[in-house]
Structure formats: structure tokens, C-alpha cells
C-alpha positions as CSV (number, residue, x, y, z in Angstrom):
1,X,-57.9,136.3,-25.8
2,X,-60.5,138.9,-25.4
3,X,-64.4,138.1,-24.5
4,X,-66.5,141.0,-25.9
5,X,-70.3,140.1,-24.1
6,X,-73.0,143.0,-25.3
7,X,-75.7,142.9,-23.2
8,X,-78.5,144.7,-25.0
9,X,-82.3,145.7,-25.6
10,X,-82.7,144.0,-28.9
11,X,-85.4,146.9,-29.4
12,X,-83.1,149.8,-29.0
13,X,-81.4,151.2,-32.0
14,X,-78.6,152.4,-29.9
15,X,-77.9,148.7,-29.5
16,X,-78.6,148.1,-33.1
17,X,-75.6,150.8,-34.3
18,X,-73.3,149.3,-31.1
19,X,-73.7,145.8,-32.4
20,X,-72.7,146.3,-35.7
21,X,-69.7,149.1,-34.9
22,X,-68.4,146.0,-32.5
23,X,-68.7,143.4,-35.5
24,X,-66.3,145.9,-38.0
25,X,-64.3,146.2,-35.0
26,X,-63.9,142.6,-34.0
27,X,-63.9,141.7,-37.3
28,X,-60.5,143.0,-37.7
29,X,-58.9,141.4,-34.7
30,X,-60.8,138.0,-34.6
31,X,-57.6,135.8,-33.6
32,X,-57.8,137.7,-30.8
33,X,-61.4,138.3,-29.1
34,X,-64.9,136.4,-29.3
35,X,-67.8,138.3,-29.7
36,X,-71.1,137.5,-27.7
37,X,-74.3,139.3,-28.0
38,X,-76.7,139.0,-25.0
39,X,-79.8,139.9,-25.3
40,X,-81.6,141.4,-22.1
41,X,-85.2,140.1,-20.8
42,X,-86.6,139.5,-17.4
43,X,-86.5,136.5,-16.1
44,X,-90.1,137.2,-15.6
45,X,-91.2,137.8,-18.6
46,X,-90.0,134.4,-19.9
47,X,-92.3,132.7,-17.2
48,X,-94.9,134.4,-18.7
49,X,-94.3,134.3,-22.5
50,X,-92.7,130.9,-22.8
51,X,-96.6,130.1,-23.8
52,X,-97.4,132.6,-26.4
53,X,-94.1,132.6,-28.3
54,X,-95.2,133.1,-32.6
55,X,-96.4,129.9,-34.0
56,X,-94.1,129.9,-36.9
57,X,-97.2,127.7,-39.1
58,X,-98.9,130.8,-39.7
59,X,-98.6,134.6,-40.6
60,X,-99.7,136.1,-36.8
61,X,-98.7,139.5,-36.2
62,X,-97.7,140.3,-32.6
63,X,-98.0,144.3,-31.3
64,X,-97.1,143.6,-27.8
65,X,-93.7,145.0,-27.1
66,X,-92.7,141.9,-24.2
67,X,-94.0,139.6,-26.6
68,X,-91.9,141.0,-29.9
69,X,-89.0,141.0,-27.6
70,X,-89.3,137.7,-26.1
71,X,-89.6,135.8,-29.7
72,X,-86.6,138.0,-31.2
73,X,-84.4,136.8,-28.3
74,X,-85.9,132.8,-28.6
75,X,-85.1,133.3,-32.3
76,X,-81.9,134.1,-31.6
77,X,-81.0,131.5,-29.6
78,X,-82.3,129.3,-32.0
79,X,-80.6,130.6,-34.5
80,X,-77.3,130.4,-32.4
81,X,-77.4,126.7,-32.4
82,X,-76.6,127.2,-36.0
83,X,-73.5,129.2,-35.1
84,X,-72.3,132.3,-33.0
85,X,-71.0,134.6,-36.5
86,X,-74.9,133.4,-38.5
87,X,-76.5,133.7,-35.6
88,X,-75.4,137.5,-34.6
89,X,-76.0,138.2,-38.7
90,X,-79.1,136.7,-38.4
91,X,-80.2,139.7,-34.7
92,X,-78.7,142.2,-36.4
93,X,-80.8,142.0,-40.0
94,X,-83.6,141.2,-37.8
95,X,-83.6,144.5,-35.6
96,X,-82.7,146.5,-38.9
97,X,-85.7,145.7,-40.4
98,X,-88.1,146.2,-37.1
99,X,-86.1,149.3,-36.0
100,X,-85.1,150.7,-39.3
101,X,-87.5,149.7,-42.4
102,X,-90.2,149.4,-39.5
103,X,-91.5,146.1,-40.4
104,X,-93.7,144.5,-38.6
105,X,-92.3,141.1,-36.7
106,X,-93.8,137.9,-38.5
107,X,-93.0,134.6,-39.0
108,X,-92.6,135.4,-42.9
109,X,-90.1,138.2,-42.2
110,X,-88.1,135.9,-40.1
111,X,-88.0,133.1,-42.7
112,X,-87.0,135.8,-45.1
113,X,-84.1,136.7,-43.2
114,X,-83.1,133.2,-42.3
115,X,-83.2,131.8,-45.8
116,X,-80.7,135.6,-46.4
117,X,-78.0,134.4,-44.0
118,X,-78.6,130.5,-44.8
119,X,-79.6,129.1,-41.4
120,X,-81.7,125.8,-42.7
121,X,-85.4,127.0,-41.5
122,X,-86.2,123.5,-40.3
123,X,-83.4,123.0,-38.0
124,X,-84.3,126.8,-36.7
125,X,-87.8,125.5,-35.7
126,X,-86.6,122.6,-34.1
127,X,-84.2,124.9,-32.4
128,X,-86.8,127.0,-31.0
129,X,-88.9,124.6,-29.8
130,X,-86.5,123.2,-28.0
131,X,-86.7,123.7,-24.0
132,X,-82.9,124.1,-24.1
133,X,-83.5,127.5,-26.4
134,X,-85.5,129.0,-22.9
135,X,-82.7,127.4,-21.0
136,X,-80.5,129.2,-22.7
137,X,-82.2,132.6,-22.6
138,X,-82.6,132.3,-18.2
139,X,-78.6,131.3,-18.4
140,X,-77.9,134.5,-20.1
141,X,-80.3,136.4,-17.7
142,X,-78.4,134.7,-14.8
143,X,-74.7,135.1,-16.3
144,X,-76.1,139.2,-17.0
145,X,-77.4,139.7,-13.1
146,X,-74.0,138.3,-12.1
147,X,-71.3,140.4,-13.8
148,X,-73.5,143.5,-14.3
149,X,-74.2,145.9,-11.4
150,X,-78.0,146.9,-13.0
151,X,-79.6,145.4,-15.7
152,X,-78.9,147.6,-18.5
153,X,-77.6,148.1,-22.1
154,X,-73.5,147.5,-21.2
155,X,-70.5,145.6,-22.4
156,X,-68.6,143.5,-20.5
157,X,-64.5,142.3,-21.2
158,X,-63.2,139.1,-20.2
159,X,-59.6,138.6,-20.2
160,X,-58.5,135.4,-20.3
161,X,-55.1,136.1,-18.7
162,X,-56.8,137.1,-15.9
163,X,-59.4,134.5,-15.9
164,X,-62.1,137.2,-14.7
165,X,-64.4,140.1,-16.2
166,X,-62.4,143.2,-15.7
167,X,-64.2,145.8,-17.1
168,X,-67.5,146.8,-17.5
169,X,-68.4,149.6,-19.1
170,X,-71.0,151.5,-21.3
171,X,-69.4,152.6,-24.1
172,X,-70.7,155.0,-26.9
173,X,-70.0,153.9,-30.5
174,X,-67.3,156.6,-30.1
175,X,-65.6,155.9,-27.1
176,X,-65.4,151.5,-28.7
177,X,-63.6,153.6,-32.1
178,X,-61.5,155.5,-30.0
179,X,-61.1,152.5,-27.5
180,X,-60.1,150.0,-30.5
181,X,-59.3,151.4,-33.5
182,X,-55.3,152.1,-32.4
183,X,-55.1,148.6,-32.0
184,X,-56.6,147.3,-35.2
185,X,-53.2,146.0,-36.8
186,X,-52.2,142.5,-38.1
187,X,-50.4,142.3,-35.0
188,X,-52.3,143.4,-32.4
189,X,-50.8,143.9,-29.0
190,X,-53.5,142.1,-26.4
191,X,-51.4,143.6,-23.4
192,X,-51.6,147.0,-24.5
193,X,-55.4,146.6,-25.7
194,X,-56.2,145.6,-22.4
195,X,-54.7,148.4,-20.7
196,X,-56.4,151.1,-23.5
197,X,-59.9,149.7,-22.9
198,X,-59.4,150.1,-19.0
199,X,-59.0,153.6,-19.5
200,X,-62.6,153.5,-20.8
201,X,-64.1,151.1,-17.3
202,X,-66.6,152.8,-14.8
């Protein structure tokens, strides 16, 4: 079994295009890997912005960057409670239509997307204001400082023969085709898809 972690800038549309080229990719070889998105904030950040997260009874706008990015992540992890496969849907319609239709972020958008994937919009609330949804963001800060050697856009391969995080690399959308796609067979050969995506490591 293969752990697939992205840690990403939920902002970026780099990320955006790598998130979805590792769900086709994945998608095709589920038996054999679990996919896990990871957004990226500082742990500072979440200090300051556990306070001013959107009030999801009203239609506020937010404009500050920190603060887009900090309710994106919390609604992700509140949509994750709901299930790892909805819950990576749910980030990746949500960046397409900030980065891509360039929508501004609002509650109304996110209900929008959430009634779209069918996450029940009353457990999602609950979900985010839930202390264990900020729990869960510093845990994924803390698992990120960890494994990664700076705090950037990366992905990160757990092997589970090896019972340890092997490689860690920053891989174009190229190099995960070129990396994967040889491999993308009802059979797939874990032993020699390990060895392949070495190739790629820094």
C-alpha cells in the first residue's frame, strides 16, 4: 500500500492542476494507494484566525488572502468528517471556482458546492465548529513540519512495507504521468512502482 500526502497552497493553481492529475491517477490504482490532501497554513495564522473564521448565517464576503485561506482549509476539514473521496471533491470544486471562474469565497458558494457533492450542510456546520476541525488543521501543520524539509507545495510517499516516508519530492504534473502512468494496469506491481517513483525523489 501506497500513501500519497499533497501538501499544498489551496490558493495556487499549480496545486489545483496537481490535485486533480493525482485523483485520475489514483483513481486507477485505488486497491493500491490512499490519497491525502494537506493543505498548508501557519500555525500562526490559525492562532490568529480561529476568531474570524465566515459566519456561515450570513452572505459576508472576505478579501483578506490569510483569512480566505484559513476558512477554505477549516471547510475542508469539516468536510472530511464527511469522508476522505467527498471531502477532496468538495477542495477541489471549491479552488476551481476561486482560482478558475474567479468567484468570490462566500458562505452561499460553499453551500452551493456542498449541496453539488452531497455533504448534508448541517453536519458540515457542526463539523466546522467543532474545536476538533482546528485540531485537525495544527495536526496536519505538525505531521507537514515533520516529514517535509521546508514548508512548501510537495508530495510525500509512504510505503507501508517500509513503514516510513521514503520519498519526498516535488513533482511536476509531468514528471507524476511519467512517474505513474506505466504502472496504471489492473495489476499493478507495488514493488516496481515503488522503485519508478524513487527515480523521481530529491
Amino acid at each position: 500500500m501506497i500513501d500519497i500526502y499533497h501538501f499544498s497552497n489551496p490558493l495556487s493553481t499549480h496545486c489545483l492542476t496537481t490535485e486533480q492529475c493525482l485523483t485520475n491517477i489514483t483513481s486507477d490504482i485505488a486497491q493500491h494507494t490512499h490519497l491525502h490532501f494537506v493543505p498548508l497554513i501557519s500555525t500562526n495564522f490559525i492562532a490568529n484566525l480561529e476568531n474570524r473564521a465566515l459566519n456561515f448565517s450570513n452572505n459576508h464576503r472576505i478579501s483578506d488572502t490569510s483569512e480566505i485561506l484559513f476558512n477554505v482549509i477549516l471547510d475542508f476539514k469539516a468536510a472530511q468528517l464527511e469522508g476522505n473521496k467527498k471531502a477532496r471533491n468538495f477542495l477541489v470544486q471549491l479552488q476551481h471556482e476561486l482560482l478558475i471562474n474567479q468567484k468570490t469565497y462566500t458562505a452561499v458558494l460553499v453551500a452551493q458546492i456542498l449541496d453539488k457533492i452531497g455533504i448534508n450542510r448541517t453536519d458540515f456546520l457542526i463539523n466546522r465548529a467543532n474545536k476538533e476541525a482546528i485540531s485537525a488543521i495544527i495536526k496536519d501543520q505538525k505531521f507537514a513540519e515533520k516529514i517535509m524539509q521546508k514548508k512548501c507545495a510537495t508530495i510525500a510517499l509512504t510505503f507501508s512495507k517500509e513503514n516510513e516516508t521514503q520519498v519526498l519530492t516535488d513533482f511536476s504534473v509531468n514528471d507524476l504521468v511519467l512517474a505513474f502512468a506505466p504502472h496504471l494496469t489492473p495489476t499493478v506491481d507495488t514493488d516496481r512502482l515503488l522503485q519508478n517513483l524513487k527515480a523521481y525523489a530529491y
